[in-house]
C-alpha positions in Angstrom: -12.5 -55.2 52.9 -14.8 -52.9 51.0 -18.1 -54.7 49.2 -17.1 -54.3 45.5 -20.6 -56.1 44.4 -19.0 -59.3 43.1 -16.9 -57.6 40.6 -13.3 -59.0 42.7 -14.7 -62.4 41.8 -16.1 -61.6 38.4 -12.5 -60.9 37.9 -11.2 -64.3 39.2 -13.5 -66.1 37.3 -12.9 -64.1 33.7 -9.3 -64.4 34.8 -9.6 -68.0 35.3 -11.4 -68.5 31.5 -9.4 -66.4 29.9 -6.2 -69.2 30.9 -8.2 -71.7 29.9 -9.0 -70.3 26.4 -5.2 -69.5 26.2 -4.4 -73.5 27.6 -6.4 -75.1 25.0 -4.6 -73.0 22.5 -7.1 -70.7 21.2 -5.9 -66.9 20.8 -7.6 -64.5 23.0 -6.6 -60.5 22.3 -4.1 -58.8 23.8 -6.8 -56.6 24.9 -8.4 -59.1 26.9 -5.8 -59.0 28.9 -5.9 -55.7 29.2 -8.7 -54.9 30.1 -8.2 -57.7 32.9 -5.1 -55.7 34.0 -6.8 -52.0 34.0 -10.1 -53.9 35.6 -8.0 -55.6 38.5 -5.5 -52.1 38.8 -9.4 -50.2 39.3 -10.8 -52.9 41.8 -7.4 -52.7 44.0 -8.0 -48.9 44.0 -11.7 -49.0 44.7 -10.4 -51.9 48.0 -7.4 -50.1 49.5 -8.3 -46.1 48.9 -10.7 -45.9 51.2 -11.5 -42.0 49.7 -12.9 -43.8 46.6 -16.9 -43.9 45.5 -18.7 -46.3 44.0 -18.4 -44.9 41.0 -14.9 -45.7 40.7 -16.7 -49.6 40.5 -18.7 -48.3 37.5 -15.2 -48.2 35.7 -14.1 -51.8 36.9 -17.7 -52.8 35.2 -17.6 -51.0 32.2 -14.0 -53.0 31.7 -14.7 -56.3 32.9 -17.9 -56.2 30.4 -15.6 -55.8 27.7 -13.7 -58.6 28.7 -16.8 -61.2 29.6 -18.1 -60.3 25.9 -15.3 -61.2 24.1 -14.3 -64.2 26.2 -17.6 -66.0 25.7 -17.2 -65.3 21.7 -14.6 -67.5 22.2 -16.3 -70.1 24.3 -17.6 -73.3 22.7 -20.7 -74.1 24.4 -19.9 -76.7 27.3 -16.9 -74.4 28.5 -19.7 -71.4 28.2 -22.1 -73.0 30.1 -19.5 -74.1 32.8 -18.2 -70.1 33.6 -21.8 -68.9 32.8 -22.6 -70.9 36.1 -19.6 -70.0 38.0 -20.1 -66.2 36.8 -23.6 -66.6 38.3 -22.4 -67.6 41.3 -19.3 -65.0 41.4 -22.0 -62.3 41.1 -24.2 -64.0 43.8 -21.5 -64.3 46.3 -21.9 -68.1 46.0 -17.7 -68.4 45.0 -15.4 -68.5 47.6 -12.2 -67.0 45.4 -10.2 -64.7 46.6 -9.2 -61.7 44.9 -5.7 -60.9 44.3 -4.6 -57.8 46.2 -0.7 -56.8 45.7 1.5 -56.9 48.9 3.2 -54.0 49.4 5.7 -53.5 51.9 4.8 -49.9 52.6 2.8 -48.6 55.2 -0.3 -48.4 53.7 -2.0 -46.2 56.5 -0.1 -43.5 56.1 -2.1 -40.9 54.9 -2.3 -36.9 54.1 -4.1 -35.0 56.9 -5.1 -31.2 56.6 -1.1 -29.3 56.4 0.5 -32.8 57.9 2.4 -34.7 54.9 4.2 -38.5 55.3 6.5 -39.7 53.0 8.6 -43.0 52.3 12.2 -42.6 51.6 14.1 -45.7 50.7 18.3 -45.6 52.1 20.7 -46.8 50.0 22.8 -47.3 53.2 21.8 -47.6 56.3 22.2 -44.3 59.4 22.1 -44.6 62.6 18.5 -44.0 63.6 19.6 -41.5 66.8 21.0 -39.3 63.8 18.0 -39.6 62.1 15.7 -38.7 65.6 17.8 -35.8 66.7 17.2 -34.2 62.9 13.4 -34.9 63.4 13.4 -33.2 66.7 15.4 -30.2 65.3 12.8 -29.8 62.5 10.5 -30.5 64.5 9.0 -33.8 62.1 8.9 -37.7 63.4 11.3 -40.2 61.5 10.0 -43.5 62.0 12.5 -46.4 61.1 10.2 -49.0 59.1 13.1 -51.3 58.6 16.9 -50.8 57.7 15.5 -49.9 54.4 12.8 -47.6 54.7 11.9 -44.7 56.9 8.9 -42.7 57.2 8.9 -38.5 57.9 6.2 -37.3 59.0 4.8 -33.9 60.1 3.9 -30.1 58.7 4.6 -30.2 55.1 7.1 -27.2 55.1 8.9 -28.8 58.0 8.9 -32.3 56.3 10.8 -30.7 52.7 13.6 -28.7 55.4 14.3 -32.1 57.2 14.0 -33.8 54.1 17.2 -31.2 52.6 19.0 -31.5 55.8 18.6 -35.5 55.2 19.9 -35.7 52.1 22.8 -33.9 53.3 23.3 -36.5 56.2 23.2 -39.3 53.4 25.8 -37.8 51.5 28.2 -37.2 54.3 28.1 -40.5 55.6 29.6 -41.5 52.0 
Protein backbone atom coordinates (compact mmCIF):
# COMPACT_ATOMS: atom_id res chain seq x y z
CA UNK A 1 0.00 0.00 0.00
CA UNK A 2 1.17 3.47 -0.83
CA UNK A 3 2.60 5.76 2.32
CA UNK A 4 -0.21 8.40 2.58
CA UNK A 5 1.82 10.14 5.68
CA UNK A 6 -0.66 9.23 8.40
CA UNK A 7 -3.53 10.85 6.74
CA UNK A 8 -5.50 6.99 6.35
CA UNK A 9 -5.33 7.04 10.07
CA UNK A 10 -6.03 10.69 10.66
CA UNK A 11 -9.08 9.66 8.99
CA UNK A 12 -9.91 6.69 11.34
CA UNK A 13 -9.36 8.66 14.17
CA UNK A 14 -11.61 11.94 13.01
CA UNK A 15 -14.00 9.32 11.82
CA UNK A 16 -13.95 7.64 15.10
CA UNK A 17 -14.70 11.33 17.07
CA UNK A 18 -16.88 12.42 14.88
CA UNK A 19 -19.37 9.09 16.19
CA UNK A 20 -18.67 9.84 19.32
CA UNK A 21 -19.72 13.53 19.19
CA UNK A 22 -22.87 12.20 17.27
CA UNK A 23 -23.30 9.21 20.33
CA UNK A 24 -23.34 11.53 23.05
CA UNK A 25 -25.88 13.53 21.21
CA UNK A 26 -24.18 16.61 20.21
CA UNK A 27 -24.85 17.85 16.50
CA UNK A 28 -21.94 17.76 14.32
CA UNK A 29 -22.59 19.48 10.51
CA UNK A 30 -23.53 17.79 7.73
CA UNK A 31 -20.37 18.97 6.34
CA UNK A 32 -18.30 17.24 8.68
CA UNK A 33 -19.32 14.37 7.24
CA UNK A 34 -18.59 15.57 4.23
CA UNK A 35 -15.71 16.43 4.13
CA UNK A 36 -14.91 12.91 5.85
CA UNK A 37 -16.57 11.33 2.75
CA UNK A 38 -14.66 13.57 -0.05
CA UNK A 39 -11.35 13.08 2.35
CA UNK A 40 -11.67 9.22 2.48
CA UNK A 41 -12.99 9.10 -1.61
CA UNK A 42 -9.31 11.29 -2.16
CA UNK A 43 -7.20 8.90 0.16
CA UNK A 44 -8.74 5.63 -1.74
CA UNK A 45 -7.70 7.37 -4.96
CA UNK A 46 -4.27 8.46 -3.81
CA UNK A 47 -3.93 4.16 -2.50
CA UNK A 48 -5.27 2.31 -5.48
CA UNK A 49 -4.31 4.73 -8.66
CA UNK A 50 -1.05 4.11 -8.61
CA UNK A 51 -0.60 7.24 -11.52
CA UNK A 52 -1.43 9.62 -8.62
CA UNK A 53 1.23 12.26 -6.91
CA UNK A 54 1.48 13.37 -3.81
CA UNK A 55 -0.27 16.20 -4.45
CA UNK A 56 -3.41 14.50 -4.74
CA UNK A 57 -2.58 13.94 -0.58
CA UNK A 58 -2.43 17.78 -0.40
CA UNK A 59 -6.25 17.66 -1.20
CA UNK A 60 -7.03 14.79 1.48
CA UNK A 61 -5.16 17.35 3.98
CA UNK A 62 -6.68 20.47 3.08
CA UNK A 63 -10.20 18.37 3.79
CA UNK A 64 -9.36 16.49 6.71
CA UNK A 65 -8.22 20.03 8.29
CA UNK A 66 -11.46 21.26 7.87
CA UNK A 67 -12.91 18.46 9.54
CA UNK A 68 -10.24 18.24 12.72
CA UNK A 69 -11.13 22.10 13.20
CA UNK A 70 -14.48 21.81 13.62
CA UNK A 71 -14.62 18.56 15.43
CA UNK A 72 -12.48 19.81 18.28
CA UNK A 73 -14.86 23.07 18.53
CA UNK A 74 -17.11 20.59 19.54
CA UNK A 75 -14.94 18.66 22.00
CA UNK A 76 -15.23 19.37 25.69
CA UNK A 77 -11.78 19.11 27.05
CA UNK A 78 -11.24 15.46 28.40
CA UNK A 79 -12.73 13.97 25.00
CA UNK A 80 -10.16 16.71 23.34
CA UNK A 81 -7.33 15.73 25.08
CA UNK A 82 -8.14 11.97 24.58
CA UNK A 83 -8.18 12.15 20.30
CA UNK A 84 -5.54 15.03 20.59
CA UNK A 85 -3.31 11.99 21.80
CA UNK A 86 -4.53 9.42 19.59
CA UNK A 87 -4.26 12.12 16.56
CA UNK A 88 -0.61 12.37 17.71
CA UNK A 89 -0.10 9.02 17.48
CA UNK A 90 -2.21 8.55 14.09
CA UNK A 91 0.25 11.09 12.63
CA UNK A 92 3.28 9.32 14.22
CA UNK A 93 2.43 5.98 12.99
CA UNK A 94 2.02 4.83 16.63
CA UNK A 95 -2.01 3.54 15.76
CA UNK A 96 -2.45 0.44 14.44
CA UNK A 97 -6.03 1.21 12.53
CA UNK A 98 -6.76 0.23 9.44
CA UNK A 99 -8.09 2.29 6.89
CA UNK A 100 -11.14 1.36 5.10
CA UNK A 101 -10.50 0.56 1.46
CA UNK A 102 -13.82 -0.47 -0.64
CA UNK A 103 -13.91 -4.10 -2.07
CA UNK A 104 -14.57 -4.18 -5.41
CA UNK A 105 -15.18 -7.10 -7.33
CA UNK A 106 -13.49 -5.80 -10.41
CA UNK A 107 -10.28 -6.44 -11.65
CA UNK A 108 -8.47 -3.70 -10.38
CA UNK A 109 -5.26 -4.28 -12.55
CA UNK A 110 -6.61 -3.85 -15.56
CA UNK A 111 -5.28 -0.91 -16.92
CA UNK A 112 -4.96 1.34 -20.26
CA UNK A 113 -1.69 0.71 -22.11
CA UNK A 114 -0.48 2.82 -25.16
CA UNK A 115 -3.50 1.90 -28.19
CA UNK A 116 -4.54 -1.45 -25.87
CA UNK A 117 -8.06 -0.64 -24.07
CA UNK A 118 -9.89 -3.31 -21.31
CA UNK A 119 -13.15 -2.98 -20.39
CA UNK A 120 -15.82 -4.68 -17.88
CA UNK A 121 -19.05 -5.68 -19.28
CA UNK A 122 -21.55 -7.08 -16.82
CA UNK A 123 -24.23 -10.07 -18.67
CA UNK A 124 -27.54 -10.05 -17.85
CA UNK A 125 -27.48 -13.76 -18.87
CA UNK A 126 -25.06 -15.84 -19.12
CA UNK A 127 -23.11 -17.22 -22.99
CA UNK A 128 -21.35 -19.83 -23.50
CA UNK A 129 -17.77 -18.72 -23.10
CA UNK A 130 -16.51 -20.74 -26.46
CA UNK A 131 -18.98 -18.24 -28.26
CA UNK A 132 -17.47 -15.56 -26.58
CA UNK A 133 -13.57 -16.87 -27.44
CA UNK A 134 -14.25 -17.60 -31.11
CA UNK A 135 -15.66 -13.76 -31.45
CA UNK A 136 -12.33 -12.63 -29.62
CA UNK A 137 -10.31 -14.54 -32.00
CA UNK A 138 -12.26 -13.29 -35.03
CA UNK A 139 -11.67 -9.65 -33.81
CA UNK A 140 -8.69 -10.44 -32.95
CA UNK A 141 -9.35 -9.09 -28.86
CA UNK A 142 -9.04 -11.61 -25.54
CA UNK A 143 -12.51 -12.18 -23.60
CA UNK A 144 -11.59 -13.21 -20.31
CA UNK A 145 -14.57 -14.80 -18.24
CA UNK A 146 -14.15 -13.14 -14.67
CA UNK A 147 -17.17 -15.02 -13.42
CA UNK A 148 -20.76 -15.88 -14.88
CA UNK A 149 -21.26 -12.21 -14.45
CA UNK A 150 -18.62 -10.38 -15.67
CA UNK A 151 -16.16 -10.56 -18.60
CA UNK A 152 -13.28 -8.58 -19.48
CA UNK A 153 -12.19 -7.54 -23.51
CA UNK A 154 -9.25 -6.67 -23.97
CA UNK A 155 -7.03 -5.56 -26.91
CA UNK A 156 -6.45 -2.60 -29.69
CA UNK A 157 -9.05 -0.08 -28.90
CA UNK A 158 -10.70 -0.06 -32.51
CA UNK A 159 -10.80 -3.93 -32.34
CA UNK A 160 -12.26 -3.87 -28.77
CA UNK A 161 -15.57 -1.33 -29.96
CA UNK A 162 -16.08 -3.98 -33.33
CA UNK A 163 -16.16 -7.05 -30.97
CA UNK A 164 -17.89 -5.11 -28.48
CA UNK A 165 -20.92 -4.43 -31.59
CA UNK A 166 -20.62 -7.93 -32.68
CA UNK A 167 -21.29 -8.76 -28.78
CA UNK A 168 -24.07 -6.97 -28.25
CA UNK A 169 -25.54 -8.64 -31.17
CA UNK A 170 -24.72 -12.19 -29.68
CA UNK A 171 -26.54 -11.01 -26.40
CA UNK A 172 -29.60 -10.12 -28.14
CA UNK A 173 -29.85 -13.25 -30.16
CA UNK A 174 -29.54 -15.53 -27.52
CA UNK A 175 -32.91 -13.78 -26.13
Amino acid sequence: MKDTRGLDKVWVVLSELAAELVKKDIKVPEIVFEKLRLSKAILTYYILDEHTTVKTLAKAEKELNYAQSYLFSLCDEELMNKYLKKLEKAITGELDVEFPLPKTKFDTDVKRRGNVESIRIKLLKYIEEERAIDLGEWHGVIFEYKDDEKVVIEGDIERVKRALKDFGILLKKSD
